[in-house]
C-alpha positions, 0 to 999 in steps of 0.5 A: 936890260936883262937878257931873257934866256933862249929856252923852249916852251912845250905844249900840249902837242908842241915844242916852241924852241928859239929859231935858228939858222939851221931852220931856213931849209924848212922856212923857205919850204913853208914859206914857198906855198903861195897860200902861205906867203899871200898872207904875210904882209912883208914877205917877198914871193917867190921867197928871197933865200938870201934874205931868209937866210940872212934874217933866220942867221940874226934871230940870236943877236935879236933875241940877245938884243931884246928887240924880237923873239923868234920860235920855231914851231915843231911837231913831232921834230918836224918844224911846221911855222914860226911865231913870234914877237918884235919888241917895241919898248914896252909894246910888241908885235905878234906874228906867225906863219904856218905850213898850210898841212897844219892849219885848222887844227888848233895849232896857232893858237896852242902856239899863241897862247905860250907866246903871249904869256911869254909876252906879258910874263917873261917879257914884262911888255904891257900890251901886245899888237896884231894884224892879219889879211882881210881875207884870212878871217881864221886868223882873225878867229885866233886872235879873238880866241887868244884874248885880242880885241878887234881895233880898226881897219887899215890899207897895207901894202902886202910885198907878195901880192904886190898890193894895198889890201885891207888889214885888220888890227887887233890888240891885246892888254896885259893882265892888270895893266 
């Protein structure tokens, strides 16, 4: 297994750095906004600071290990999301959260367009997986953007919402695979 180095990407407006544990005050800032949180699947509401903690202190070893990839979304210094992947042998999952100050203004997708290539270049993965709420279309409208295909429906349990709600599932090939 080779190690990928832990380096930033830029963007055009952005800085997509390796997380850290240092990022948890802003984490659970972002991730207190009840708007932001009902749309993640696994996240708990009122966010579990433990927790978070405990995870954000991993994001090293798990980068290390090979088995996820977590970037901090920053603006002008200022995190504003996390995007990332979790590797599943040679397939991965996309995920990402941001402050809802941010949303509509192209940002996810400036993000997600740097972590697929990531993902298919420095990774090497051969297909790339996604979901999001039935009731967040926007993200839907990213993923279509960034290049994924629209796959089925599904009921999930969403851990803030404390339901099953309909996700919708995307995925994303490889160039030439």
């Amino acid at each position: 297994m080779t190690t990928i180095p832990r380096r930033s990407v830029t963007t055009r407006r952005l800085t997509l750095r390796p997380s850290c544990a240092s990022d948890i005050e802003r984490a659970f800032e972002i991730r207190s906004d009840w708007q932001v949180a009902r749309m993640l699947r696994a996240a708990s509401f009122p966010p579990d600071r433990p927790y978070m903690e405990q995870w954000f202190a991993g994001h090293e070893q798990e980068w290390l290990a090979g088995t996820a990839y977590r970037f901090a979304i920053d603006l002008d210094d200022r995190m504003i999301g996390l995007i990332d992947i979790d590797v599943f042998d040679d397939e991965g999952v996309l995920g990402y959260w941001l402050d809802r100050a941010a949303w509509g203004q192209g940002y996810a997708f400036e993000a997600g367009q740097s972590v697929v290539e990531f993902a298919f270049g420095q990774l090497g993965l051969s297909r790339l997986r996604a979901g999001r709420a039935e009731d967040n279309p926007a993200s839907g409208r990213v993923l279509l953007k960034l290049g994924f295909q629209f796959l089925d429906v599904v009921e999930r349990f969403y851990t803030p919402r404390g339901q099953n709600i309909l996700q919708h599932r995307y995925v994303l090939t490889a160039p030439g695979a």
